[in-house]
C-alpha positions as CSV (number, residue, x, y, z in Angstrom):
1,X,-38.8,146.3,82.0
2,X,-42.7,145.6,81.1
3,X,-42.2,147.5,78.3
4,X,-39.8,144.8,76.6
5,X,-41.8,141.8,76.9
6,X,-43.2,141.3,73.4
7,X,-45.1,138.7,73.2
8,X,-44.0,137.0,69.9
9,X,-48.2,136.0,69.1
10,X,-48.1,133.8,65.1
11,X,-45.0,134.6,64.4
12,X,-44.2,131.0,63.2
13,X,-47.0,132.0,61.1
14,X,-45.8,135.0,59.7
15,X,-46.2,135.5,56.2
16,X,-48.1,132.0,55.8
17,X,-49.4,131.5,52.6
18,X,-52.1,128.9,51.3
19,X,-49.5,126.9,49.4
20,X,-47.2,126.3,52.1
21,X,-49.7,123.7,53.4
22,X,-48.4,121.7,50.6
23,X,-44.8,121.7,52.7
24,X,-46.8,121.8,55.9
25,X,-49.0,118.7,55.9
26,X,-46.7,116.4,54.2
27,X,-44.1,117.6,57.3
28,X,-46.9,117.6,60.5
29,X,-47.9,114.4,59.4
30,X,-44.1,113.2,59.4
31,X,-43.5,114.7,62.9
32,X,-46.6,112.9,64.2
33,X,-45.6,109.6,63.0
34,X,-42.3,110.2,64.5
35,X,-43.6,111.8,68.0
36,X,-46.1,109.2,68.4
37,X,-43.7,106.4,69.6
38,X,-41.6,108.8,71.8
39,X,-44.7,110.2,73.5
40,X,-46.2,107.3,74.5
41,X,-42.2,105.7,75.8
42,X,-40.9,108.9,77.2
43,X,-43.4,109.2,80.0
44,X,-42.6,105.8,81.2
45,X,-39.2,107.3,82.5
46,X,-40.8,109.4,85.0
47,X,-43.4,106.6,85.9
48,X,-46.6,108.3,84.1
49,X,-49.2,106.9,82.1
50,X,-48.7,107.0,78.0
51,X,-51.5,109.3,77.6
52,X,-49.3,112.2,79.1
53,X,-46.9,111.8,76.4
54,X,-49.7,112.0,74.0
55,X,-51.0,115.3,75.4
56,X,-48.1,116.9,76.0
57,X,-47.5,116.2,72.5
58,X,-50.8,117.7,71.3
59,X,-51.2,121.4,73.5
60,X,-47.1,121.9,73.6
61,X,-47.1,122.7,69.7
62,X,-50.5,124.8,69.7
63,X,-48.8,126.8,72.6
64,X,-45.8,127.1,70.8
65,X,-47.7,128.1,67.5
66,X,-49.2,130.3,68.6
67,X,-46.5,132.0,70.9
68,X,-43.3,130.5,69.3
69,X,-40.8,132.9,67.5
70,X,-39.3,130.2,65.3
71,X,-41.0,128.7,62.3
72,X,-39.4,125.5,61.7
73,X,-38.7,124.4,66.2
74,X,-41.0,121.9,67.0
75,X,-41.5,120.9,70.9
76,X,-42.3,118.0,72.8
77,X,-41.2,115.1,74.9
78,X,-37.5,115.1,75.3
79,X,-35.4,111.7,77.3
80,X,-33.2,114.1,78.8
81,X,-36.1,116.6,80.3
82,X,-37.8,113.5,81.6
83,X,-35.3,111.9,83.3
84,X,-34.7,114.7,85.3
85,X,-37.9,115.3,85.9
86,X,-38.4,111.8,87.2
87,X,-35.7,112.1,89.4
88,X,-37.3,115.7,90.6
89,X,-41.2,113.8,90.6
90,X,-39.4,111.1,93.1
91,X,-38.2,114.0,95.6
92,X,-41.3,115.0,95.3
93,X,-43.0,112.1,96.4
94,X,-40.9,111.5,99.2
95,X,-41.1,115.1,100.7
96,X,-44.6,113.9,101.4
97,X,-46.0,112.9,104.1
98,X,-46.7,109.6,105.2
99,X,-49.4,108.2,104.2
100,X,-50.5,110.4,101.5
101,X,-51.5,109.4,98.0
102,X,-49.0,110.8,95.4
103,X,-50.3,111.3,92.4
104,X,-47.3,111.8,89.9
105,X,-49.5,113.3,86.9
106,X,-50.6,116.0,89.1
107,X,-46.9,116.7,90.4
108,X,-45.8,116.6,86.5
109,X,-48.8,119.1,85.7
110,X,-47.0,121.2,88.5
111,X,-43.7,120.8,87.8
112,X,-45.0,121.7,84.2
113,X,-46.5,125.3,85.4
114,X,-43.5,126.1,87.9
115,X,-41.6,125.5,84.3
116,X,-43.6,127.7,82.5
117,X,-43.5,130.2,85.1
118,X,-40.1,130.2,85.7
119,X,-39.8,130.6,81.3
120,X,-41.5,133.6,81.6
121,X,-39.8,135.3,84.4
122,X,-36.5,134.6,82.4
123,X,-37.5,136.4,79.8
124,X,-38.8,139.3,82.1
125,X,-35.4,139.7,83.1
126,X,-34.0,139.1,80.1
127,X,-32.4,136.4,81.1
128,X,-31.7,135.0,78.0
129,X,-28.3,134.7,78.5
130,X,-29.2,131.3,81.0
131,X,-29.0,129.3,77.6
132,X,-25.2,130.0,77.2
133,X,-24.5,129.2,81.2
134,X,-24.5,125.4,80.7
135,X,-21.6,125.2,77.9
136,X,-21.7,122.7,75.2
137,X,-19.0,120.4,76.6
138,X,-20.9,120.2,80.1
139,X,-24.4,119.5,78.4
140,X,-22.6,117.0,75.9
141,X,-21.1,115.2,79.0
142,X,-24.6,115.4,81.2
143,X,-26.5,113.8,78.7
144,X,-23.9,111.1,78.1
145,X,-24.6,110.5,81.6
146,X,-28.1,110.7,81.6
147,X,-28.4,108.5,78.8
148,X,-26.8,105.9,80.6
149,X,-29.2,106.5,83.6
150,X,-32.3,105.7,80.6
151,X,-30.4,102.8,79.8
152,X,-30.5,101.2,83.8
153,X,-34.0,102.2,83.7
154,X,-35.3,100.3,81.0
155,X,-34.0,96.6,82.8
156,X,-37.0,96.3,84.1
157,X,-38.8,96.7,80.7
158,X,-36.3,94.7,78.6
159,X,-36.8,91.4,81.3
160,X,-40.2,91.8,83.0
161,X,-38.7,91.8,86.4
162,X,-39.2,94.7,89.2
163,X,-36.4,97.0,89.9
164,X,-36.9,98.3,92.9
165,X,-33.5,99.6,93.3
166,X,-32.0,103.1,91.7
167,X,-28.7,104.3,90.5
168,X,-25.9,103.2,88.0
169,X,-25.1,99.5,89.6
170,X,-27.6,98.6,91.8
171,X,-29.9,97.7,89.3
172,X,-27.7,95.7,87.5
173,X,-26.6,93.9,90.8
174,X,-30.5,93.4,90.9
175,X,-30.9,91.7,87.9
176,X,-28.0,89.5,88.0
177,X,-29.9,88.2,91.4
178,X,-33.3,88.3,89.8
179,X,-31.9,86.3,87.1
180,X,-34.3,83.4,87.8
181,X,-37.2,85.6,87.6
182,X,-36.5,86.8,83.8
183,X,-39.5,86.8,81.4
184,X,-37.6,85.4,78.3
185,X,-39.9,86.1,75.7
186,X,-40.4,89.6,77.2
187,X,-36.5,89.5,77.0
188,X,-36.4,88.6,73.3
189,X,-38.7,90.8,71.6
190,X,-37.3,93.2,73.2
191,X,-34.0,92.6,71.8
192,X,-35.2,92.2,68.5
193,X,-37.2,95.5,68.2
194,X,-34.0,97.1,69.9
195,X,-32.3,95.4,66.8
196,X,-34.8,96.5,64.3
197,X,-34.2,99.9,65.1
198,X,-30.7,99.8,63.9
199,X,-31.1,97.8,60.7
200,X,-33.8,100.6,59.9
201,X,-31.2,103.1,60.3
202,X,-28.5,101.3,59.0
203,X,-30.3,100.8,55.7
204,X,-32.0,103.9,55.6
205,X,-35.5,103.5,55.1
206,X,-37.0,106.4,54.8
207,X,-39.5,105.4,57.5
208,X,-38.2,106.4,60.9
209,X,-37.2,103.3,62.7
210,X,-39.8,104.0,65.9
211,X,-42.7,104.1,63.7
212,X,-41.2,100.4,62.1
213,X,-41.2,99.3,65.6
214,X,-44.5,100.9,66.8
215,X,-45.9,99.3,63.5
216,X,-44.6,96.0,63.6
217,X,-45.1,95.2,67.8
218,X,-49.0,96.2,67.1
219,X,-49.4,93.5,64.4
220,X,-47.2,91.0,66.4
221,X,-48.9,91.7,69.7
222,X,-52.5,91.4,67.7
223,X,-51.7,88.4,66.1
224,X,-50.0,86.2,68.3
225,X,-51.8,87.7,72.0
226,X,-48.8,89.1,73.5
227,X,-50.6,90.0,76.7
228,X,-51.8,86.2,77.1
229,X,-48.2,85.2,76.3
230,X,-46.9,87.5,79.9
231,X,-45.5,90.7,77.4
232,X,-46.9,93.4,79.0
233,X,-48.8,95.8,76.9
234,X,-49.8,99.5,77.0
235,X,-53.1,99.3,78.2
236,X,-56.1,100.8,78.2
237,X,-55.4,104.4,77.5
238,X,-58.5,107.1,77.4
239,X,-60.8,107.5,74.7
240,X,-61.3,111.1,74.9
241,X,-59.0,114.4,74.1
242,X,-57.0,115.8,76.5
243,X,-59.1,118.4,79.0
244,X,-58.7,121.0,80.8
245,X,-57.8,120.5,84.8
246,X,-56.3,121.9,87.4
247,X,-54.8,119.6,90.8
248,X,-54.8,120.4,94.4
249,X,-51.3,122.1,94.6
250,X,-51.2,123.2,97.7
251,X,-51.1,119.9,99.0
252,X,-48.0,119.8,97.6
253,X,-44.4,120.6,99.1
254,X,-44.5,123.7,97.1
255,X,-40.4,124.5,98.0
256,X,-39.8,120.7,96.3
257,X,-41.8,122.0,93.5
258,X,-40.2,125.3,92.6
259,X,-36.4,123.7,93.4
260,X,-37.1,120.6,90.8
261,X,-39.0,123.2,88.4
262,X,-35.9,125.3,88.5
263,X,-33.6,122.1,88.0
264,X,-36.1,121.1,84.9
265,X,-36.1,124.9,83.4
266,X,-32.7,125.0,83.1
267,X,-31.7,121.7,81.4
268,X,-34.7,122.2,79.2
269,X,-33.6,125.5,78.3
270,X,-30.4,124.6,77.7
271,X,-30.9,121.5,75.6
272,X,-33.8,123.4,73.9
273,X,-31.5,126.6,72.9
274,X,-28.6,124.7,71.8
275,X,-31.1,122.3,69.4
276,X,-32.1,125.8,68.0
277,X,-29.6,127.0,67.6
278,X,-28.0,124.1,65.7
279,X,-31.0,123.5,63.3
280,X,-30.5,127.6,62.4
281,X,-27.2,127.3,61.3
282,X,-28.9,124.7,59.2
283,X,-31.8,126.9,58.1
284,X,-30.5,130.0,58.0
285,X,-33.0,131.1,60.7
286,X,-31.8,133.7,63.7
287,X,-32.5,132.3,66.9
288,X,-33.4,135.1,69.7
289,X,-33.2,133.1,73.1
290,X,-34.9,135.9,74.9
291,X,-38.3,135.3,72.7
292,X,-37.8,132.0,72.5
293,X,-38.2,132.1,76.4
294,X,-41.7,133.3,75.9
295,X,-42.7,130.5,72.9
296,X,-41.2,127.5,75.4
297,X,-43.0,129.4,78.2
298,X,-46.4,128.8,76.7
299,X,-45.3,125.1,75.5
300,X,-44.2,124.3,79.0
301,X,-47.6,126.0,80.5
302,X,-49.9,124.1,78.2
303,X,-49.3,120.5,79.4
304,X,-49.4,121.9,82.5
305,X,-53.3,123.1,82.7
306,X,-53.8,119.7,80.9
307,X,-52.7,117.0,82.5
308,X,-49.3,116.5,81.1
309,X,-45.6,116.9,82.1
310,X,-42.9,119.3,80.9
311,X,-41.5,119.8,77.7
312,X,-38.3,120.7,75.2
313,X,-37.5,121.0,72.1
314,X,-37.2,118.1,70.2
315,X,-34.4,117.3,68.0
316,X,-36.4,114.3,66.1
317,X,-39.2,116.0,65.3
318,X,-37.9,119.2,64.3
319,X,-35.3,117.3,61.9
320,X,-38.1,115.5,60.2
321,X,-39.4,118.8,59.9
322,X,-36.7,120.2,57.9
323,X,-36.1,117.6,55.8
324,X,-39.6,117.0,54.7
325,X,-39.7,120.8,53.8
326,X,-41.9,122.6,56.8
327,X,-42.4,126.0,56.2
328,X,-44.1,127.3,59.2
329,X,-45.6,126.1,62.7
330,X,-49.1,125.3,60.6
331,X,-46.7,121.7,60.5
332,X,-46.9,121.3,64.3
333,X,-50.8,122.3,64.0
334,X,-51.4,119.2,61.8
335,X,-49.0,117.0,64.0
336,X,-51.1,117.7,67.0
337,X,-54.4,117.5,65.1
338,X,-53.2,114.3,63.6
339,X,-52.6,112.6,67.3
340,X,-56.0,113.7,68.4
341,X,-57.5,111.3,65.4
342,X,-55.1,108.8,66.9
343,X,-56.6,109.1,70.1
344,X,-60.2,108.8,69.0
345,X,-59.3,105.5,66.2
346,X,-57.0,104.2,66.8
347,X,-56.9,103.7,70.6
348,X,-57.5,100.1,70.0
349,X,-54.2,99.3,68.3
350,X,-52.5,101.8,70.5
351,X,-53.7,99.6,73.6
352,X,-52.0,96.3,72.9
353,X,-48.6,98.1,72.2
354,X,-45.6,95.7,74.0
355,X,-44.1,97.6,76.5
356,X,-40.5,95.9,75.7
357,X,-41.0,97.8,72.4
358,X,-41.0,100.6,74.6
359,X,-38.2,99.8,76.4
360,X,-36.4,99.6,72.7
361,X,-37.3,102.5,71.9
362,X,-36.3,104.5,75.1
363,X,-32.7,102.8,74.6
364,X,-31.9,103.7,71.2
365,X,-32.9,107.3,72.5
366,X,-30.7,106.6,75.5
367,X,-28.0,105.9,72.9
368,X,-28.2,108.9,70.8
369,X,-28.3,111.2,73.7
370,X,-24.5,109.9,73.7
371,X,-22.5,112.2,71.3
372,X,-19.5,110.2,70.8
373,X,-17.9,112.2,67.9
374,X,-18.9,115.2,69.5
375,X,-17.0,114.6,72.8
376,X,-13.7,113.4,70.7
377,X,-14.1,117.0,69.3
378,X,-13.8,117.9,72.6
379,X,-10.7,115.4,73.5
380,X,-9.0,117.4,70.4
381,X,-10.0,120.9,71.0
382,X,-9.5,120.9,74.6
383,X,-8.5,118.3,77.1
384,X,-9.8,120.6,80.1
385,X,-13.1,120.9,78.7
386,X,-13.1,117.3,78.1
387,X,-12.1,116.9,82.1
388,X,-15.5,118.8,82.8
389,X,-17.7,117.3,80.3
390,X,-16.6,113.5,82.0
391,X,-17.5,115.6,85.6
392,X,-20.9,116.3,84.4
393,X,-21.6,112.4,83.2
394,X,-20.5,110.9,86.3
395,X,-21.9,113.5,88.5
396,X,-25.9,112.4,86.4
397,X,-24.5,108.8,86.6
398,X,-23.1,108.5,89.9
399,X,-25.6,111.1,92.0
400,X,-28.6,110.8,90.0
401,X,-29.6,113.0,87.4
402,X,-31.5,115.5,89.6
403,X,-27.9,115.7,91.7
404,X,-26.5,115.9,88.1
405,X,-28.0,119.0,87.5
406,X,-25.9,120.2,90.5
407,X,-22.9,119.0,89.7
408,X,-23.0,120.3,85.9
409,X,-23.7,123.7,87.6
410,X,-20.8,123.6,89.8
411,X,-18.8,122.5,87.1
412,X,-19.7,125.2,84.9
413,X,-18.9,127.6,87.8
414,X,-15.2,126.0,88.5
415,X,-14.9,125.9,84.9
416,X,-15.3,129.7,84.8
417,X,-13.1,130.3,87.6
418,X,-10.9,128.3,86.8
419,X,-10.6,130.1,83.5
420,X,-10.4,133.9,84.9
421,X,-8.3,132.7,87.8
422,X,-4.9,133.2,86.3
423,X,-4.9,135.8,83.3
424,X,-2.0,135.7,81.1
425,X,0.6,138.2,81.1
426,X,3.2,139.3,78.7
427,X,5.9,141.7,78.0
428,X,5.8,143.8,75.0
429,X,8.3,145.1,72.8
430,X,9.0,147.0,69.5
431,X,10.0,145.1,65.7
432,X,12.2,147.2,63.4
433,X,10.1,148.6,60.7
434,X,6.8,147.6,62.3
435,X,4.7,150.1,64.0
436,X,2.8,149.0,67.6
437,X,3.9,146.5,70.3
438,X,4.2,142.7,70.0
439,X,4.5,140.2,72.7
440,X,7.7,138.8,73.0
441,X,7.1,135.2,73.7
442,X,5.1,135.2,70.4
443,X,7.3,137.1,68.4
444,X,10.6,136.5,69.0
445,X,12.0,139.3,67.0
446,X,10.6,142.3,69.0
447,X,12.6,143.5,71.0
448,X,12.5,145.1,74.4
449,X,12.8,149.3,74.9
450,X,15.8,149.9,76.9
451,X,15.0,151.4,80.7
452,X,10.9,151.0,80.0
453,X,8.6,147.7,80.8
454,X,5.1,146.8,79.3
455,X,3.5,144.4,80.5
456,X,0.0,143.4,79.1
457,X,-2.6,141.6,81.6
458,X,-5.2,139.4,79.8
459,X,-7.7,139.7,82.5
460,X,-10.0,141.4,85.1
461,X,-8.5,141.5,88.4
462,X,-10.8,141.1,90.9
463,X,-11.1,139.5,94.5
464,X,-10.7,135.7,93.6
465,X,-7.1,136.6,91.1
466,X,-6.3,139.6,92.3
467,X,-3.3,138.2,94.9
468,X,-2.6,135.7,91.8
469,X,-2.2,138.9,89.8
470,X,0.1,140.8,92.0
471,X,2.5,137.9,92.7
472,X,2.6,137.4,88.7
473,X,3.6,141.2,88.5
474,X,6.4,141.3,90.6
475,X,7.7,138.1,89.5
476,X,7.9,140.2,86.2
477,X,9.6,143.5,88.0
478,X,12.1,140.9,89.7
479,X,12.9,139.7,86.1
480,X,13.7,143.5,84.8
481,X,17.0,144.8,84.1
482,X,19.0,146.9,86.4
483,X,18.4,149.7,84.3
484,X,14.5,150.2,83.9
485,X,13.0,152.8,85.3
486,X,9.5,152.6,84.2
487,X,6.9,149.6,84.3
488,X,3.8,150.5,82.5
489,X,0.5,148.4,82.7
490,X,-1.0,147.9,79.7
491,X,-4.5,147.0,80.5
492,X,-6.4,147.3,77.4
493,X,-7.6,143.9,78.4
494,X,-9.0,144.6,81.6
495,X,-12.7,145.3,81.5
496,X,-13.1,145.3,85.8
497,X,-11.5,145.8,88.7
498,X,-12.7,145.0,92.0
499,X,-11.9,147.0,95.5
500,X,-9.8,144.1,95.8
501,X,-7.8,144.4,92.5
502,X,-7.3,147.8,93.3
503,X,-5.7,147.4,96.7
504,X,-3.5,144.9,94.7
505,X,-2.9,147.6,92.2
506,X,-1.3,150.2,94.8
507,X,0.7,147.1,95.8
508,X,2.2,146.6,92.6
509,X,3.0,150.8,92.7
510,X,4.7,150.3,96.0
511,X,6.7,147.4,95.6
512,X,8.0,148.9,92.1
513,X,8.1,152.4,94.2
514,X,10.7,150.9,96.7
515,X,12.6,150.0,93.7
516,X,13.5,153.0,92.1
517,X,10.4,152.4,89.2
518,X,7.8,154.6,88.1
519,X,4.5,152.8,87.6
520,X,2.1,153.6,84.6
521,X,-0.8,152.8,83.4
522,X,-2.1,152.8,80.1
523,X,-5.7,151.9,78.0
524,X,-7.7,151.4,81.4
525,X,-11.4,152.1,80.7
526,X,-13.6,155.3,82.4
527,X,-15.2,152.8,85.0
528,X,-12.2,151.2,86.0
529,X,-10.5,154.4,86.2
530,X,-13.7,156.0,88.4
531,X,-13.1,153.2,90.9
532,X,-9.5,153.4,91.3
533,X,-9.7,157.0,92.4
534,X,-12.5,156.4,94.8
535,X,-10.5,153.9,96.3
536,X,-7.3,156.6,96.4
537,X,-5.3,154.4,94.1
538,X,-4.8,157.1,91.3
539,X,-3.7,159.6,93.9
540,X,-1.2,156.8,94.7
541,X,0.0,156.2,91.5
542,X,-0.6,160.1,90.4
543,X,-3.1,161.1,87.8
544,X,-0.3,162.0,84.8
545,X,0.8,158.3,85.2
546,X,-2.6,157.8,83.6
547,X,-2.6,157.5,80.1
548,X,-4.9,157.3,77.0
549,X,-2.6,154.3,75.1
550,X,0.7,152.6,75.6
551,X,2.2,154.9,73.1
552,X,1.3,157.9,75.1
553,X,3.0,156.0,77.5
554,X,6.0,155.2,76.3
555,X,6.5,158.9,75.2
556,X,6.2,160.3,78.8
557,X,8.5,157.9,80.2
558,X,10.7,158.3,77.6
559,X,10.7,162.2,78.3
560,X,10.7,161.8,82.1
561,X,7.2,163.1,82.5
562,X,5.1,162.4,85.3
563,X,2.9,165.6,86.5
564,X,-0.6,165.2,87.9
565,X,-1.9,166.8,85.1
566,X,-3.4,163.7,82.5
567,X,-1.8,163.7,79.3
568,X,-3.8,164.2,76.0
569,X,-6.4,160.9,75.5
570,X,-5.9,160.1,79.3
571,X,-9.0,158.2,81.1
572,X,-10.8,157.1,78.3
């Protein structure tokens, strides 16, 4: 197993060449102006300082650099990572015990490693296949909902007044009897940068509507004193680059930890691999989710050893990437060495930032998280996956995101079941002139052969549809004519059985049995077949009765053949 972890070191940098830097600095320059506003609002949805966002935004795409298999993915803060992680950062908190400080950077940091760790022992397992568990209609419909949690969160922002209160209405019964308490300028520049985001967008400017906002809310705040006004700014924010430190963990309630790390991993992963894959249908670049395990590892264990919070990959900035022309991860090196110069000059500016701009910000975030188009796509494709994707937003709405999480698992688990639960069958028949077998609810034409049923399973029949199965088959046999005398299984479309589809299986051969029908089965794979006979069911049904395809099948019930001794092609 050891042997298949390759660690995927500069491949974003393969091949780099001295002229890309012309793509490259142009594009990390554009995903710095556009990460800079997210990174300092995102952190506020998990209650830490701006600086976080700022770090994480800094040692997230060396990590991923350096370790990253994609060229073109850029990582960093994502709304839908944090607000699960502040929802995991509050259980946290109140696991301790009383009377103890909690320091939430340190838990992020934490959370941030168990992340990392959890990344990395993923892809030891190759577990790649975790990034296809949450299905795109369940992640569509969590994020709806967790964008509607952002947008509760940010009343506080848009008004000035404390929430103390969580969940979908609560805070909105809050403010209605806070009312009195409203900050209305607080109220109103919020509003108007939440406004000026969408005339940005709606007209296009090819300046990204956050960095108008950032842009404009500095010069305001500087010019007319926001903070003396009672619009709460930023604040002071350090002068110096991020370092390296390690927190007393083990003062933490380390099972809290690894549980909300796990919950974090897996939305992050999922989110992350579905961006990735969606931006390399756009690119043309092949997305390996096992190596990309390792690259969002390293990203993940990075903020973690300095001071920062966990991380995803980030549709913004990697669109700005593309469309400015990036050619490599040298973009996200200049990104991150870009904020660091922010850091050191232009702290000052950074400092008096309104935090209703913020809260602007964080909602229009909140919004896009909400794929309308996609989930009528949905509505049209499929109304049961549309039932599942509204499960997973009000399970994040009404439960809290971290309970979210749960309930977009257990959704994806009924949602399998319920999918495998009850396999189509069909009888097949013949069409004049037409070689093969047809099924005869598709085709009308074909035609059934005269004393001889095949009936094809699309399914695996194993302990949770295996009774399903059996009833379905004898429904079929009650259906026959008077005159059949064979029933043969065609199960080219069963890929496992179970001990229990296998008692159901010598079922089916007694029932028919005490009707006068010989049982056959046809197309059934080596391992299947294996089973079967250690559980006695071919000795039931007899060994000739086993056969290689349905036209082998057909021929020996057609000649009245049955002997223990397997036909030519037989348990393949």
């Amino acid at each position: 197993m050891l042997q298949s972890f390759h660690m995927p070191i500069f491949r974003g940098l393969e091949g780099f060449r001295a002229d890309w830097l012309r793509s490259d600095i142009p594009a990390g320059l554009s995903i710095a102006a556009v990460g800079l506003p997210s990174a300092i609002a995102y952190p506020a949805i998990a209650g830490l300082p701006p600086e976080t966002g700022i770090y994480a935004s800094i040692v997230a795409p060396v990590a991923y650099a350096l370790f990253g298999p994609s060229r073109l993915l850029v990582v960093g803060s994502d709304a839908g990572t944090m607000a699960v992680l502040a929802a995991v950062i509050g259980t946290v908190i109140a696991a301790q015990p009383a009377g103890t400080s909690a320091d939430p950077v340190a838990i992020a940091s934490a959370l941030a490693l168990g992340v990392g760790a959890f990344y990395f022992a993923a892809r030891l397992l190759r577990l790649g296949v975790l990034a296809s568990f949450l299905s795109r209609p369940i992640l569509v419909g969590f994020f709806a909902g967790v964008s509607i949690s952002i947008l509760v969160g940010q009343i506080g922002r848009f008004t000035g007044v404390r929430i103390e209160s969580d969940g979908l209405l609560p805070p909105i019964a809050e403010i209605i009897r806070k009312s009195a308490l409203i900050h209305w300028p607080t109220l109103l520049f919020g509003l108007a940068m939440f406004a000026l985001l969408w005339i940005v967008k709606a007209t296009r400017l090819p300046v990204p509507g956050p960095v108008v906002v950032v842009v404009v809310s500095v010069i305001l705040s500087a010019i007319f004193n926001f903070e003396a006004a009672g619009i709460r700014v930023v604040g002071d924010l350090p002068t110096g680059l991020p370092s390296f430190s390690l927190h007393a963990f083990s003062q933490m309630p380390m099972d809290r930890i690894v549980l909300g790390s796990a919950a974090v991993f897996l939305i992050s992963f999922g989110s992350s691999i579905v961006s990735a894959r969606s931006f390399g249908a756009r690119s043309g670049e092949e997305v390996d989710a096992n190596q990309e395990l390792i690259g969002l590892g390293a990203a993940n264990i990075a903020p973690g050893l300095f001071g920062s919070f966990p991380i995803a990959v980030s549709d913004s900035r990697t669109a700005i990437n593309l469309a400015v022309g990036g050619r490599s991860q040298a973009a996200g090196l200049v990104s991150a060495v870009t904020l660091m110069a922010t850091l050191l000059f232009l702290n000052g500016a950074l400092r008096i930032l309104p935090i209703p701009a913020l809260a602007a910000i964080l909602a229009a975030a909140a919004i896009s998280l909400i794929d309308v188009s996609e989930l009528r796509k949905i509505w049209h494709i499929s109304r049961a996956e549309f039932v599942f994707a509204l499960i997973a937003m009000f399970g994040a709405i009404s439960f809290g995101v971290l309970n979210g999480v749960i309930v977009a698992i257990a959704a994806t688990l009924i949602y399998l079941l319920r999918k495998t639960m009850f396999p189509k069958d069909t009888l097949l028949g013949r069409i004049a002139g037409r070689d093969g077998f047809y099924d005869m609810q598709r085709f009308p034409e074909a035609r059934g052969i005269p004393g001889i049923a095949i009936c094809l399973v699309q399914g695996n029949l194993l302990f949770y549809n295996a009774d399903y199965v059996r009833i379905r088959l004898r429904t079929v046999a009650d259906g026959l004519p008077a005159e059949t005398r064979w029933f043969i299984l065609d199960a080219s479309a069963i890929a496992h059985i179970d001990s229990t589809g296998a008692a159901a299986l010598d079922a089916v051969r007694a029932n028919l049995s005490g009707r006068g029908i010989v049982f056959g089965v046809a197309h059934l794979n080596a391992e299947v077949t294996e089973l079967l006979g250690r559980a006695g069911v071919v000795d039931g049904i007899g060994a000739g009765k086993f056969f290689g395809d349905t036209e082998d099948a057909l021929r020996a019930a057609r000649l009245g053949e049955g002997s223990d001794r397997p036909l030519a092609g037989g348990h393949q």
